[in-house]
C-alpha positions in Angstrom: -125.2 69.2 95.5 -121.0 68.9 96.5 -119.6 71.3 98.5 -117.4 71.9 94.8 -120.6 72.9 93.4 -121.5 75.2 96.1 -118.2 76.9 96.4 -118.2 77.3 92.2 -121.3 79.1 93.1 -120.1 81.5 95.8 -116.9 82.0 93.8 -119.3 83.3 90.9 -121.3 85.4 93.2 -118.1 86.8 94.3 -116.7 87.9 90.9 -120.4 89.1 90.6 -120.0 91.7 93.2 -117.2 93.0 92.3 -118.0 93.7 89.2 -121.0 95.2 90.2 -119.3 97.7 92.7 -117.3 98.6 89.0 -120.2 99.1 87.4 -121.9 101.2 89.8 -118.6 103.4 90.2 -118.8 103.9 86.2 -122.4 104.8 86.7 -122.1 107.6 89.2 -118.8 108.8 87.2 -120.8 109.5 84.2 -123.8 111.0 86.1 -121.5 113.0 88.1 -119.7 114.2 85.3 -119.4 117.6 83.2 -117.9 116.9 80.4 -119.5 114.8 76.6 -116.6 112.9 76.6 -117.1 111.0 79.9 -120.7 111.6 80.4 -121.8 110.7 76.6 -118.8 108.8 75.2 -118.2 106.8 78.5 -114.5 107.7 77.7 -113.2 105.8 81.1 -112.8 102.7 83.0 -113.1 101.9 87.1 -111.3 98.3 88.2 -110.9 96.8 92.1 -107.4 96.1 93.2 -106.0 93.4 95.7 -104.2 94.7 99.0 -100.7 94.6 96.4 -102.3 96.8 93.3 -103.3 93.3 91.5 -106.7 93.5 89.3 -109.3 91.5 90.7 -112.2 92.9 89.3 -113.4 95.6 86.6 -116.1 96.5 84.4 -116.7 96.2 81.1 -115.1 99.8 80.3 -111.9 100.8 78.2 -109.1 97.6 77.4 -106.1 100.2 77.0 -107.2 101.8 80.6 -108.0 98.6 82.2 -105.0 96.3 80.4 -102.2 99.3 81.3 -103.8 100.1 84.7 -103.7 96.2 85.8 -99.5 96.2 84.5 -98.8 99.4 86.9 -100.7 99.5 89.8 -98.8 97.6 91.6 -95.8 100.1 91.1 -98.2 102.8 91.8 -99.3 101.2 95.7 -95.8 100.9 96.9 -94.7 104.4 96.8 -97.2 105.2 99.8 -98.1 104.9 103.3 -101.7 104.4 102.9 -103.8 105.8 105.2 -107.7 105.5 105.5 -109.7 108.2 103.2 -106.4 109.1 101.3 -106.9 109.4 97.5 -103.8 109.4 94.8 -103.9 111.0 91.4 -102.0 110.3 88.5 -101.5 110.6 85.1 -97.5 110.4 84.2 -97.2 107.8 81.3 -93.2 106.8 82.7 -95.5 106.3 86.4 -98.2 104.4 85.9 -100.0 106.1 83.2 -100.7 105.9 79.5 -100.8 109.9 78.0 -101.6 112.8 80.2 -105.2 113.4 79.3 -106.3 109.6 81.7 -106.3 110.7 84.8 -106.2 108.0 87.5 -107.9 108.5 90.3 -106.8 105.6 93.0 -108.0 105.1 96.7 -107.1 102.7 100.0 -109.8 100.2 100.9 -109.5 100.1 105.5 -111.5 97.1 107.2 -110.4 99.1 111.0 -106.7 99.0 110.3 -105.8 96.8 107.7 -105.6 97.7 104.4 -107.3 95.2 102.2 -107.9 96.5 98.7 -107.7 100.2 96.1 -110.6 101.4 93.8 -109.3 103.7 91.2 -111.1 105.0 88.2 -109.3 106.3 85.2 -111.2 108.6 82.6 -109.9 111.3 80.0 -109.7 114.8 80.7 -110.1 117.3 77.3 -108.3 119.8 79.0 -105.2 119.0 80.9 -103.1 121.5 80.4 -101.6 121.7 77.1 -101.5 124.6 74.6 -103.4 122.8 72.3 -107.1 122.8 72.6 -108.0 119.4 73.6 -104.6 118.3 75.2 -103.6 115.9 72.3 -100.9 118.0 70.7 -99.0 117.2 67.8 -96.1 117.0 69.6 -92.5 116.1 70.2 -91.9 115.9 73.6 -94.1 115.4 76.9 -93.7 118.4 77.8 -95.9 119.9 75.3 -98.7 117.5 76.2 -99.9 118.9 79.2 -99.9 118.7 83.0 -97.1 115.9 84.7 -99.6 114.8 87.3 -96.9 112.1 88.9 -98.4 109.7 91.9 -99.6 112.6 94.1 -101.6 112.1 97.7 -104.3 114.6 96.3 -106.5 114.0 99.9 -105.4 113.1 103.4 -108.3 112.3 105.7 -110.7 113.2 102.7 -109.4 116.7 102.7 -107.8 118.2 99.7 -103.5 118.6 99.9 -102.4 121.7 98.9 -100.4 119.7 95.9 -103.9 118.6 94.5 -105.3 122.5 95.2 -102.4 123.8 93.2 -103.1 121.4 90.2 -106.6 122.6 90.1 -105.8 126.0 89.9 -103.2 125.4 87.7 -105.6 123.7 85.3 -108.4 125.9 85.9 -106.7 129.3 85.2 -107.3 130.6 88.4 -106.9 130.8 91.8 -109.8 130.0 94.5 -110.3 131.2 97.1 -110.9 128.2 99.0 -111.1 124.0 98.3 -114.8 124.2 98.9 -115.0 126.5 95.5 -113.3 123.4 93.2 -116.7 121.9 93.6 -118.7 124.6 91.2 -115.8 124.9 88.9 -117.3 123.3 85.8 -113.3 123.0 84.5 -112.4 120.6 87.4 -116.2 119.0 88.1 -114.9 115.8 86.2 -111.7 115.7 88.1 -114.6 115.6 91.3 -116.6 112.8 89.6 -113.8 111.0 89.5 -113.2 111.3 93.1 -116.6 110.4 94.0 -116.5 107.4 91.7 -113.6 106.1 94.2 -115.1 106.5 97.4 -118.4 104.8 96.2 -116.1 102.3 95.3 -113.9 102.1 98.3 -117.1 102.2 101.0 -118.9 99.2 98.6 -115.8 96.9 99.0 -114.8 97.9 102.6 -119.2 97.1 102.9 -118.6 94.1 101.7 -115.4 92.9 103.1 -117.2 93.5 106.4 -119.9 91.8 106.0 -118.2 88.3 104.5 -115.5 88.8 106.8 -111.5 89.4 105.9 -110.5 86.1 106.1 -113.5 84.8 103.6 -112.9 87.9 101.6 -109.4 87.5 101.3 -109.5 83.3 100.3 -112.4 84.3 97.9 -110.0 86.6 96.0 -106.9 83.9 95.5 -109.9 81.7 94.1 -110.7 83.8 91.6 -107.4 84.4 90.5 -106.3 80.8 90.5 -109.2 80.0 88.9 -108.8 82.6 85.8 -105.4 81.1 85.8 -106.5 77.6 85.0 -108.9 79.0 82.4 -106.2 81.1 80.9 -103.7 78.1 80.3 -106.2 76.1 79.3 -106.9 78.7 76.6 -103.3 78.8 75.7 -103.0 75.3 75.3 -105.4 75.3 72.8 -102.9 77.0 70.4 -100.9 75.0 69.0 -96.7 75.2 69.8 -95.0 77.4 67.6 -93.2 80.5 67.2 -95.6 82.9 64.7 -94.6 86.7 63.5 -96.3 89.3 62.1 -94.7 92.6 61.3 -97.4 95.8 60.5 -96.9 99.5 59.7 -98.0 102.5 61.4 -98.1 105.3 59.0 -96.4 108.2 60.1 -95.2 109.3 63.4 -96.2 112.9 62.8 -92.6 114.3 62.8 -91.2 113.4 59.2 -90.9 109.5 59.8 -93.1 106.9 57.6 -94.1 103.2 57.8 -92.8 102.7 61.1 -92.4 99.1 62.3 -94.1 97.1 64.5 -92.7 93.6 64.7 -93.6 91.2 67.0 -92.8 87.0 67.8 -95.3 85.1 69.8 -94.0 81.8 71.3 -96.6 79.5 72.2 -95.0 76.5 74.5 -97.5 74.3 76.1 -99.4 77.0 78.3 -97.4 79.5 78.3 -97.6 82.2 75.8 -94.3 84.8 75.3 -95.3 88.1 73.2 -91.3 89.3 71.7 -91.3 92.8 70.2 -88.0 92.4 69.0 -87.1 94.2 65.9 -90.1 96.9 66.4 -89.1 100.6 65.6 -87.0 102.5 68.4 -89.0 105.5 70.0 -89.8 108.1 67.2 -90.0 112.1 67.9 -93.4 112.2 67.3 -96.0 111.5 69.5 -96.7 107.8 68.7 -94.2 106.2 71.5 -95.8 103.7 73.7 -95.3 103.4 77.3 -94.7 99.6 78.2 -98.1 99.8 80.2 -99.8 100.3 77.3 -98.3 97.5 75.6 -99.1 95.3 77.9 -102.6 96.3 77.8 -102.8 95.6 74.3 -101.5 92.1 74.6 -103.7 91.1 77.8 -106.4 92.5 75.8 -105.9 89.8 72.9 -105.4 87.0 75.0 -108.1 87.5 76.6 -110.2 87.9 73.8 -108.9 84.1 73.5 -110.2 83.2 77.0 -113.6 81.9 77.7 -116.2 84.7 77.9 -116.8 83.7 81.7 -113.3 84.0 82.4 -112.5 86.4 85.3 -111.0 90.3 84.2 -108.3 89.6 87.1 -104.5 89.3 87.2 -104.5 85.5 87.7 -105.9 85.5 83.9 -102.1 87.0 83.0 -100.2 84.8 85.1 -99.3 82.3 82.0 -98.2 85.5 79.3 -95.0 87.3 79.3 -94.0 90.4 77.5 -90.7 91.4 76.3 -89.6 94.7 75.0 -86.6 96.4 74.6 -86.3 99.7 76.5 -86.2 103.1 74.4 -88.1 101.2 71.7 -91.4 102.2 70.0 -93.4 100.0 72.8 -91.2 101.2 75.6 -90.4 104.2 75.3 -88.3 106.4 78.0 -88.8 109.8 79.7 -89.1 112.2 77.6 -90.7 110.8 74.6 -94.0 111.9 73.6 -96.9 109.8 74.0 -100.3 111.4 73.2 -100.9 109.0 70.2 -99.3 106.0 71.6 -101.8 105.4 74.1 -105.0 105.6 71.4 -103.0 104.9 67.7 -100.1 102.6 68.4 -102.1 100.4 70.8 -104.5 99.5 67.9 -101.6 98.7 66.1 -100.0 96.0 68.3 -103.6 94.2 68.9 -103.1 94.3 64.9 -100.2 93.0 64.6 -100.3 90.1 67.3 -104.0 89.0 65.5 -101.7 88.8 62.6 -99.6 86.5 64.2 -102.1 84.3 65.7 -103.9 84.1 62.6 -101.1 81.6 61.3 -102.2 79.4 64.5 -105.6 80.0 64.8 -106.9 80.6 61.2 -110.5 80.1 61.9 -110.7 81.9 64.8 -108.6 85.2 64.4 -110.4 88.1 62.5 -109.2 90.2 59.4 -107.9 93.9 60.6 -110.2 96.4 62.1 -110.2 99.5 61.8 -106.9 99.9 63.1 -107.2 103.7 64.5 -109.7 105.4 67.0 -109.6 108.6 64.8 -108.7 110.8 67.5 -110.0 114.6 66.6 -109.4 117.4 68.9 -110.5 120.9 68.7 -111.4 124.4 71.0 -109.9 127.6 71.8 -108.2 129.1 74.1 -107.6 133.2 74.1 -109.9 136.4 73.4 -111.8 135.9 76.6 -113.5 132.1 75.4 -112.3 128.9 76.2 -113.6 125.2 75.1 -112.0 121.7 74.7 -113.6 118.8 72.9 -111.8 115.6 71.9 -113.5 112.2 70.6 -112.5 109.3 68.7 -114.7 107.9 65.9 -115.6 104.4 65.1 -115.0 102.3 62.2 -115.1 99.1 60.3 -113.8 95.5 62.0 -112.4 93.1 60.3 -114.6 90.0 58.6 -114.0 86.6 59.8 -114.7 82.4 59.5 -118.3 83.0 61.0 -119.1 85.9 59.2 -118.5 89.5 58.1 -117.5 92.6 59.9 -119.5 95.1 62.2 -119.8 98.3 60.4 -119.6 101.6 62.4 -118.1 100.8 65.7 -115.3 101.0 68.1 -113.2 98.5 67.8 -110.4 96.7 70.2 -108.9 99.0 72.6 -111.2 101.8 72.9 -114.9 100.8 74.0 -116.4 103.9 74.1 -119.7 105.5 72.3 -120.1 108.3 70.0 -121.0 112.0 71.0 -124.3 112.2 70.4 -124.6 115.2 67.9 -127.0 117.1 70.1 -124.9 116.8 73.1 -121.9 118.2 70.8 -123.9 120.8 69.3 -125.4 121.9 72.6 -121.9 122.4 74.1 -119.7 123.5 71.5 -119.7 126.0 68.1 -120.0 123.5 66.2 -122.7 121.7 63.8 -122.4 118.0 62.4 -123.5 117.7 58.6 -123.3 114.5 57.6 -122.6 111.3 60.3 -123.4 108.5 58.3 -121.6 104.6 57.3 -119.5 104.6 54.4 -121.7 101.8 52.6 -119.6 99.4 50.6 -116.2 100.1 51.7 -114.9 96.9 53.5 -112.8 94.5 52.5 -114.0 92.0 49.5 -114.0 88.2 50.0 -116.6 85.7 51.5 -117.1 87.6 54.0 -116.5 91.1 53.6 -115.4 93.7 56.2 -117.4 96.3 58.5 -118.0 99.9 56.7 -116.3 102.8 58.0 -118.1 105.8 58.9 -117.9 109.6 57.5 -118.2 112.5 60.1 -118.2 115.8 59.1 -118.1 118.6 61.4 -118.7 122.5 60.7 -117.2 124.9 62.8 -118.7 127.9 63.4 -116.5 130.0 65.6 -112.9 130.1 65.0 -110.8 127.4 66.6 -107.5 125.2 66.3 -107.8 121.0 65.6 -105.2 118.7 65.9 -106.4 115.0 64.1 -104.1 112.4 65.4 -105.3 109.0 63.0 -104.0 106.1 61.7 -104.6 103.7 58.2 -104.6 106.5 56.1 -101.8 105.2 53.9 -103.3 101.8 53.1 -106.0 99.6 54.4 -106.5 96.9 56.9 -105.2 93.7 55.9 -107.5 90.7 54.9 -106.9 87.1 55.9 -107.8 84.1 53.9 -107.2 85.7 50.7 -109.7 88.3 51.9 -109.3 92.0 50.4 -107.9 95.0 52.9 -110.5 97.4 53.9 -110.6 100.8 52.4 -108.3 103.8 53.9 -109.6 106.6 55.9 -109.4 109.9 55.0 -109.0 113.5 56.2 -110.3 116.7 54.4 -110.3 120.4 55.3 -113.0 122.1 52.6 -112.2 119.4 50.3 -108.5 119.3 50.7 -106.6 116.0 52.2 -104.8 116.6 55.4 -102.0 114.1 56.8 -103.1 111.5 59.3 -101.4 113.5 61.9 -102.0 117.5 61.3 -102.5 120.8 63.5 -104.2 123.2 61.8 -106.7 126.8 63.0 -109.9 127.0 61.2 -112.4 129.6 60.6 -116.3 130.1 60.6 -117.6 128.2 57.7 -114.6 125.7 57.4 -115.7 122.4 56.7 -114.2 119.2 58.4 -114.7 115.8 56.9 -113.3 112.5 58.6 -113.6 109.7 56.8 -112.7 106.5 58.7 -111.1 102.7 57.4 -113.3 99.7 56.8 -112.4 96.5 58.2 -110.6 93.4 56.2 -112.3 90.6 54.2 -111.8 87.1 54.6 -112.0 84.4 52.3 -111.8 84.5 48.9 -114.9 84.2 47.0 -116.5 81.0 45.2 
């Protein structure tokens, strides 16, 4: 066997092990864990970072946490002196973070005195602080989203600041009477998982830094990130030179403005690829701005989707794609622009409309349109003594493609979590689920047809105020080949259509049906 061979095979056990430490942190996050929506809907993501904030190893979590978390960590190390068993929070979309309700939870990995790496975990908190029950408001500004967490040392020498104890009694509506309380308060025990999640993940990689040794350790990481390099170019290559555009529409920004434009150029030159989003809408005063980190995760996230499946989740797989924005647009928007539905709606959008582009360059390997949305629906209430959050996203139909037809009743692109369980939701909440079925023959026509959407329909029984942030309700995921767009989604309060973006109270009885878009057909039939 060469000594090539061997060190492919030690490089492969590395990646292995990291990814493993990311998986295990994901497992004791959910475990540890209050809430449905990270403990059932697995609504978060834990990566491993390089000495400088680089990715160099993540699980199979969330794209838009993983994609925007890999563009900003590096801004996000600098701004400290690290010290062993600090930890960092964050959530400030203009600082590192993509809406307020992902929390990032970010420690320092210490071999003696040097630091050599960060774990951070970054999951999505129902209740951060907003007026609106849920903390995804229909709003105008960032400052009626919730809570500015901005980088914050939230422990020194594993002990909490007193910044990190007033943002937990901030959030949890009280005050206590001492940091050991924070522990049994069931409003702030996911903000704990998180922290354990971190320190598993920080004593695994310090574990095994030790026991390879730094020097190993540190070769082993500019391996794997030279090596998802080569892989990466060589996937670009494989596209052939060109400049291809695609321009798509996102309904409504929630504020009065329609069919807002998304327009983007990709240049393909040699191995290089250059994503343009010249010509895309300015930022809106609704609620559907982007930070830049979050387009950037939705571009890394379709390249890589063009990458061998082997192909390391680490920076060096970026190295070869640049992104260009213009500040104050729709895709980078500025302080103070509101960004609750950027983060889950606009995202979707952009994957949309660079598979559009590729799709001229790669016709047999680029998909019709997905779903296009992740059906955000938040809900709970907050006065007369009671108090509840609950947010989820509902899957969809993807789009049909040259090997076949669509998935029905998924996620889809850059959310990659699972449902709520209805008994979880019905065991936590006032709430009863009547009908949770696929919406059978709604994709796109054509050879192959698209993936059905889903209908949800929720019962409330206890007053409460909802705020449904979607997307595709105006018209239907496009086709490609000549294939048919996938059917619209829907919204209805007892019967009555409700906008794609609408706050609303409801009372005992009321009857909440989302119905969700099918995925686009492709090809035309015989």
């Amino acid at each position: 066997m060469s000594s090539s061979t061997i060190d492919g095979i030690a490089l492969a056990l590395f990646g292995g092990r990291i990814q493993a430490i990311c998986d295990e942190m994901g497992v004791v996050l959910k475990r540890a864990a209050f809430s449905p929506n990270i403990k059932d809907r697995l609504d978060f993501s834990c990566a491993v970072f390089d000495a400088r904030g680089a990715l160099f190893g993540q699980a199979a979590h969330i794209p838009v946490h993983l994609g925007s978390m890999a563009y900003a960590m590096i801004d996000v190390v600098k701004r400290f002196a690290w010290a062993a068993d600090d930890l960092v929070l964050l959530n400030d979309p203009f600082l590192g973070g993509t809406h307020l309700p992902d929390v990032t939870a970010v420690g320092p990995v210490f071999v003696g005195r040097e630091l050599v790496a960060f774990a951070a975990c970054r999951a999505h908190h129902a209740n951060i602080g907003a007026d609106s029950p849920g903390s995804m408001p229909l709003s105008t500004s960032l400052s009626e989203e919730g809570i500015v967490i901005p980088p914050m040392l939230a422990q020194r020498d594993g002990v909490l600041t007193d910044a990190a104890c007033a943002l937990f009694d901030g959030l949890a509506g009280r005050t206590h009477a001492s940091p050991a309380e924070y522990r049994g308060d069931e409003r702030l025990g996911d903000f704990y998982a998180q922290m354990s999640a971190c320190r598993l993940g920080v004593r695994r990689v310090a574990a095994m830094v030790l026991q390879m040794g730094q020097a190993e350790y540190v070769s082993r990481v500019n391996e794997l990130n030279d090596y998802a390099e080569r892989l990466a170019r060589e996937a670009i290559r494989s596209i052939p030179d060109g400049t291809y555009s695609f321009e798509d529409l996102m309904d409504d920004d929630g504020a009065g403005f329609t069919d807002v434009p998304i327009r983007v150029r990709v240049d393909i030159r040699g191995d290089q690829a250059i994503a343009d989003f010249a010509g895309t809408a300015m930022q809106v005063r609704g609620n559907i701005n982007c930070p830049v980190s979050v387009t950037a995760a939705a571009v890394l996230y379709v390249f890589r989707c063009l990458m061998p499946a082997y192909t390391p989740a680490v920076s060096g797989a970026f190295r070869c794609v640049e992104i260009v924005t213009q500040p104050g647009s729709l895709v980078d928007a500025r302080h103070p622009a509101a960004v609750a539905a950027g983060n889950v709606e606009t995202s979707m959008r952009i994957v949309d409309a660079l598979l559009g582009a590729l799709a001229v360059a790669l016709p047999d390997r680029i998909p019709a349109a997905s779903q296009g949305t992740m059906n955000n629906v938040a809900m709970g209430r907050h006065g007369d003594g009671v108090r509840w959050d609950y947010y989820e996203t509902i899957g969809g139909g993807t789009g049909a493609h040259a090997g076949g037809p669509g998935v029905a009743g998924v996620h889809s692109h850059m959310t990659n979590t699972l449902n709520t369980p209805i008994e979880s939701l019905e065991s936590h909440y006032p709430l009863r689920i009547r009908r949770y079925e696929l919406r059978r023959n709604s994709g796109g026509t054509g050879k192959f047809v698209g993936g059905d959407g889903i209908v949800r329909e929720f019962e409330f029984l206890e007053p409460a105020a909802v705020t449904l942030l979607t997307e595709r309700r105006r018209r239907g995921p496009w086709g490609l080949a000549g294939g048919g767009p996938g059917s619209p989604g829907s919204n209805l309060l007892n019967g009555v259509p409700l906008a794609s973006k609408a706050a609303f109270d409801v009372r005992p009885g009321d009857i909440l049906t989302i119905t969700t878009p099918s995925g686009g057909g492709w090809g035309t039939l015989d």
